[in-house]
C-alpha positions, 0 to 999 in steps of 0.5 A: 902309289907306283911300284917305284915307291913300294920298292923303297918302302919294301926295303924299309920295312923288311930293314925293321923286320915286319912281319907278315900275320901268320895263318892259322894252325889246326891240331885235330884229335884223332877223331876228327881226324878220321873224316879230312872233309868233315874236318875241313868244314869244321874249321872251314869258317875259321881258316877261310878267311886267312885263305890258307892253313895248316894241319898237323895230325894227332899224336902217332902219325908217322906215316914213312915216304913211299918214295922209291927212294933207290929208283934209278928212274930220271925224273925231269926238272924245270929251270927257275931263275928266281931273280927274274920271276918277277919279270914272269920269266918262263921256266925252261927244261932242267936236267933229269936226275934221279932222286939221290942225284937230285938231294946230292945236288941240293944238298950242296946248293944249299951248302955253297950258298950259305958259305957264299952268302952268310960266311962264318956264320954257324946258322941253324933251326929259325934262326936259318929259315929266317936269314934264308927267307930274307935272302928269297925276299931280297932275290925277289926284289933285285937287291941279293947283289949282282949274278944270276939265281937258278934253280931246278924244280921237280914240280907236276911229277904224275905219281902214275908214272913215278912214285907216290908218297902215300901208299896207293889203295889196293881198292877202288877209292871210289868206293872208300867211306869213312866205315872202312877205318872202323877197327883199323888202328891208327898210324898202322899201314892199313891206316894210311892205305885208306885214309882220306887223308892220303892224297890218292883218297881224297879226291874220291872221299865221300863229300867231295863233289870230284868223287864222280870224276873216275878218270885220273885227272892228274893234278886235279884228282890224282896227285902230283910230287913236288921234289924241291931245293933251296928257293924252288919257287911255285909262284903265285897262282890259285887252283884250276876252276877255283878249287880247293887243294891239299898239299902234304910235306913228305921229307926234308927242308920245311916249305914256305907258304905265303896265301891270299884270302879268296874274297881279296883276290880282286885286291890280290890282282889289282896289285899284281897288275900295278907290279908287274904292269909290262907283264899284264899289257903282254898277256891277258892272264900272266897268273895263269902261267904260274911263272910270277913271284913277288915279295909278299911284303908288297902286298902288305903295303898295297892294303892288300892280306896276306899271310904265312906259314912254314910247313914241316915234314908231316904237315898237311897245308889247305888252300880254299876255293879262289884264294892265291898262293905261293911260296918256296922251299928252305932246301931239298924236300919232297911234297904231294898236291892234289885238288878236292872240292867241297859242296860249297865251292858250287858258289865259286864254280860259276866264277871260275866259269865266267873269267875263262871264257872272258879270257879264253882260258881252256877250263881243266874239266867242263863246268857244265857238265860236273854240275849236271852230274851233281844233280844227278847225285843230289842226295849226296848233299847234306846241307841246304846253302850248297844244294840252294847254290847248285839248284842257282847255277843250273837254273843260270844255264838252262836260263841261257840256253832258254835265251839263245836256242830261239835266237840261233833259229830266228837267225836262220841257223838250222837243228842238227837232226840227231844229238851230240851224245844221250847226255843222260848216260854221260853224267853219272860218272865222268870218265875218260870217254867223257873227257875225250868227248868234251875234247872235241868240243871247245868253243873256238872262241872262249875255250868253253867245253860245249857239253850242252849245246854247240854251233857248227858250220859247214865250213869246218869239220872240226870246229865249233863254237858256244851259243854266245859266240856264233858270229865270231866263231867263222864269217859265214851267214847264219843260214851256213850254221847248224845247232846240236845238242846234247839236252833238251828243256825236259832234261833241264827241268828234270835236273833240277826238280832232282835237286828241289827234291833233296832240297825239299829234304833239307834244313833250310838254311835261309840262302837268297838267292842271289847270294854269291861270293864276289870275285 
């Protein structure tokens, strides 16, 4: 079927008014609310399928903005034309405002729409989210009618440098558990300072594999803010390294949530390539740059899931490993993301992993290196599959370097006398010397941080390349090149009889080996 085709069956079916299936919604009790990850799990079999899902907290949550909302600090803004997403049309830089500038602005973009768009029509409640999220399909698929349609975003806002929603902890969230809540009631301001589910906590929450990551990440491990206005788009996209993300409505207008599940993102990428096929002969991942949007009615009409939710002020959203997602707001409002990662992404970990280096696609934090870290935090793991998937992926790398090491010798290239760094002080917690560390080593080939190993030449000061790409990396003979590294076979073996230690403690949960999600 040609895009041609799905653009006419689009606009038919959108005439009848089909719907897209809705995506799950969790309603915890106060107890199960206390742990965010082990309420996740709890629901995880459930909700994963649909690939996002949304959760409201019980009764007496009412946690206020902290967002200073009477700051006289500019914050920037990107501009979207939401008419040419589909097109993968790059943002450009939108004005500075300040937060009331900025709700004055959206506010009245909102207003002139709709005496533009639906004149004489007194529009309200689902009524309005309906006739609004039809207008965003149309705009999507170029039949909104003549003219240009431009926005302003406030998207990746560092909460470091701005504000964040949460209150931010007066203690190292490193050090946060469960425990902490213990007596504290719930909805008070203490509450909210230290509970998992404030975005500036869960990152660092007993159960995530990030808690070791103790530099700020922004994004990643520290929270973004989200200031939007009416069809403020983020586009379709999956998480950094395939994780998990949660995302957290503040104020305003609702936001509209369109997900894929994980295991359909193939289905999911094959469609986007039949759609936006200029795009994918341009660039090897157009995805990546977040900068691409359509109808999600497409989807449905290429067999491909998809489901949607609208979210509301005080409503968590949950996205899980490899799933993509994308969506829009209804007007003005204010959100907050952040990654986190459970034990079972260990399994979409190497995927991530093995697509950015066929693509040369720069990883947010070293694959590598996180894992060897997890090893030596082993007894962190509670479940057997997890603990069976990490003891997989370290047994994969050490299998690799196994391979090449003696290939790279038998080639001429020499051994560096001294290594890279004494790896085994460097994977008990990852911090900014670490990340400055694995700055400096990027495969010049396929963008893999060389935490491991490396190959050099005497050609270059600075750069160097991974073990599978050394004759790509420079044209010079072998004899030219010289290997270092940063763990021998014993620190391998080491690593991993740790994790056959815990696993040995274990429940077996009956994992082959070979079992692994398939991209």
């Amino acid at each position: 079927m040609t895009a041609g085709n799905l653009d006419n069956l689009q606009v038919k079916m959108t005439s009848q008014g089909q719907q897209i299936p809705e995506a799950p919604t969790f309603w915890p009790s106060e107890e199960q609310f206390q742990d965010p990850l082990k309420y996740i799990e709890a629901i995880r079999s459930e909700a994963e399928p649909y690939g996002i899902c949304r959760v409201v907290p019980p009764e007496g949550w009412s946690m206020p903005c902290h967002v200073d909302w009477a700051s006289q600090e500019r914050f920037p803004t990107k501009r979207q034309r939401v008419d040419k997403l589909r097109a993968s049309q790059p943002y450009g830089d939108g004005r500075q405002f300040t937060l009331r500038e900025y709700k004055i602005m959206t506010d009245e973009y909102l207003r002139l729409w709709l005496q533009a768009k639906h004149p004489g029509k007194t529009l309200s409640g689902e009524a309005l989210l309906a006739v609004l999220e039809s207008d965003y399909l149309d705009i999507l698929d170029g039949t909104a009618g003549p003219g240009a349609v431009e926005v302003e975003y406030g998207n990746d806002v560092d909460v470091h440098k701005f504000w964040s929603g949460f209150p931010k902890p007066d203690i190292a969230t490193r050090d946060l558990s469960v425990a902490i809540l213990d007596g504290i009631a719930f909805g008070s301001p203490e509450y909210y300072m230290r509970s998992g589910w404030n975005l500036n906590n869960i990152a660092s929450w007993p159960g995530s594999l990030l808690r070791h990551i103790i530099a700020p990440l922004p994004g990643v491990t520290s929270p973004w803010l989200y200031l939007g206005m009416l069809f403020s788009t983020f586009s379709w996209h999956n998480e950094d390294n395939y994780l998990s993300s949660i995302n957290y409505h503040h104020v305003g207008a609702p936001k509209q949530w369109y997900g894929i599940p994980g295991d359909k993102s193939g289905a999911f990428e094959k469609a986007a390539q039949e759609l936006c096929k200029y795009q994918f002969q341009k660039v090897a991942d157009p995805l990546h740059h977040m900068n691409t949007m359509f109808s999600p009615l497409k989807l449905a009409v290429m067999d491909v899931p998809v489901y949607r939710l609208c979210q509301a002020p005080g409503e968590f959203v949950i996205t899980f490993p490899q799933a993509y997602h994308g969506g829009f707001s209804y007007g003005f409002n204010c959100g907050e993301a952040v990654n986190f990662a459970m034990p079972h992404w260990i399994e979409h970990a190497n995927l991530a992993n093995e697509r950015y280096r066929r693509i040369g696609r720069l990883a947010v934090l070293s694959h590598d290196r996180l894992m060897f870290t997890l090893a030596r935090h082993c007894d962190e793991f509670d479940d057997s599959a997890s603990c069976q998937q990490l003891r997989k992926e370290l047994k994969r790398i050490m299998r690799e370097e196994l391979v090449l090491r003696p290939q790279l010798y038998a080639e001429g290239v020499r051994r560096h006398s001294s290594r890279m760094r004494p790896s085994q002080d460097y994977t008990e917690a990852i911090d900014a010397v670490a990340f400055e560390e694995d700055d400096t080593r990027i495969c010049a080939v396929c963008k893999h941080t060389c935490f491991l190993s490396a190959v050099a030449c005497n050609c270059s000061q600075t750069q160097v390349c991974c073990l599978r790409h050394i004759s790509y990396n420079c044209e010079c003979p072998s004899t030219n090149k010289f290997f270092i590294d940063s763990y021998d076979f014993d620190q391998f073996d080491a690593a991993i009889v740790e994790v056959e230690k815990r696993l040995a403690m274990l429940p077996d949960a009956s994992v082959p080996e070979h079992a692994q999600t398939q991209e």
